[in-house]
C-alpha positions, 0 to 999 in steps of 0.5 A: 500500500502506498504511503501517504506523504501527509501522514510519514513527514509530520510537521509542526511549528515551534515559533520560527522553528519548523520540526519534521519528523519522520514517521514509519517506525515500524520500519526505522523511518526508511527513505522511501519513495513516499518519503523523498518526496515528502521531504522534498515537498516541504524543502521547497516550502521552507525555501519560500517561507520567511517566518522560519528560521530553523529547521529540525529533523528527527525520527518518530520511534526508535530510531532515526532513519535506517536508510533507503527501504531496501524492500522498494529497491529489490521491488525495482529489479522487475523491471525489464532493465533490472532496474537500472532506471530505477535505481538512478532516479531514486538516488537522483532524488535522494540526492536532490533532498540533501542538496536541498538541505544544505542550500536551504537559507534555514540552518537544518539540525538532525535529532538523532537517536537511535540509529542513523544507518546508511542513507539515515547517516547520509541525512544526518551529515546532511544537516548543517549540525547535528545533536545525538543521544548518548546512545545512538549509533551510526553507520553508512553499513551497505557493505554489509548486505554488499552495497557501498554507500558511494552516495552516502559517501559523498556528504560523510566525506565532507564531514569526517576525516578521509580515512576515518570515512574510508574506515567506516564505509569500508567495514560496515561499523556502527560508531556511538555518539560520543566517537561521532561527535568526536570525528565531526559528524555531530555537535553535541551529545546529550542524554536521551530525555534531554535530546529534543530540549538540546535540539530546541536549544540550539535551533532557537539560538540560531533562529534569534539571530538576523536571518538575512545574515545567517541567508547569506551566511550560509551559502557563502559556508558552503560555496567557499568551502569548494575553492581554492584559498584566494577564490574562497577569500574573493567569495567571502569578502564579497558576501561581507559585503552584500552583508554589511549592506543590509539594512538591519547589519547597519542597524545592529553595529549603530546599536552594539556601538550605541549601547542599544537593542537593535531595531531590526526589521526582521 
């Protein structure tokens, strides 16, 4: 039976932070089918709404998100190509959602517990920050059922050290939250009846800050990140300067040097 995507991405809004929860768990919240595009639906929501400023991602049950469903996969080699078709329009897709994550103007934290396997641990190192429960375990662990995860791959390296990612892709193993904090995956561990308070936390302090800064921000942390030194240098001042333009960055520093609380617009 076909999922209903109203029903597997729950959201609701705490003030300007928006929560998505995904809802399948009696199967570990898999990426599936209906869930892409329920979490593309509501990235392209957030990208035009103004009154969030954070965005919170977390699993219902317990566990975060087990990765792509395999059941749908294997379903796709009946067809005549073996799935070929297939399988490159869901990891097409899948790509698009962690792309559209990391491009959304909103900063994006994963709230992770239980476990974050595979594509789930591709969602969490798609978030611009992560916090985790003292006992979830994550893993990009194809290759145990003989499917590198070359996508996950993509975003678990450009949050861990190489050979630490190497590592983890290569065997399969399930690192704690505190080794994951440790290689950079996640921000902050915490214990797990504290988790959706940590989480709230760091999202409200991000969304207290002048969105348009955090807008411009943003996209200049990710775009510098990919250039060469004096490139990423040229970018950075350019951002700087589209910043100080702003009229509630003029605003803020004539009210930090005035002793004042600022009057932004925003």
């Amino acid at each position: 039976m076909e999922e209903d995507k109203m029903s597997i991405l729950e959201r609701h809004d705490t003030g300007p932070v928006a929560h998505l929860r995904l809802n399948a768990p009696e199967r570990l919240n898999p990426l599936s089918d209906a869930m892409l595009a329920a979490l593309q639906a509501q990235i392209d929501a957030l990208g035009e709404d103004q009154t969030i400023r954070a965005v919170v991602i977390s699993g219902a049950g317990k566990a975060f998100c087990a990765g792509h469903d395999l059941r749908e996969m294997q379903a796709g080699r009946q067809a005549d190509d073996k799935g070929a078709a297939y399988f490159a329009a869901l990891f097409e897709r899948c790509a698009k959602v962690m792309t559209g994550l990391t491009r959304l103007p909103q900063p994006v934290i994963a709230q992770v517990h239980g476990i974050a396997a595979a594509a789930g641990c591709q969602l969490v190192a798609s978030c611009d920050m992560a916090v985790a429960a003292e006992d979830a375990r994550l893993a990009v662990n194809g290759v145990n059922i003989g499917l590198f995860c070359a996508t996950p791959m993509v975003a678990l390296t450009r949050n861990l050290p190489r050979k630490m990612a190497f590592e983890m892709l290569t065997t399969g193993r399930f690192i704690g939250a505190a080794e994951a904090r440790d290689l950079g995956l996640v921000n902050r561990v915490v214990p797990a009846a504290e988790l959706p308070a940590a989480t709230l936390a760091l999202a409200e302090s991000a969304a207290s800050k002048l969105p348009q800064a955090v807008r411009i921000g943003k996209r200049t942390f990710y775009a510098q990140a990919e250039l060469p030194l004096d490139e990423a240098y040229r970018l950075a001042g350019q951002a700087m300067v589209e910043n100080m333009l702003e009229r509630d960055t003029d605003e803020g520093i004539s009210a930090f040097l005035g002793k004042r609380k600022p009057d932004w617009s925003a």
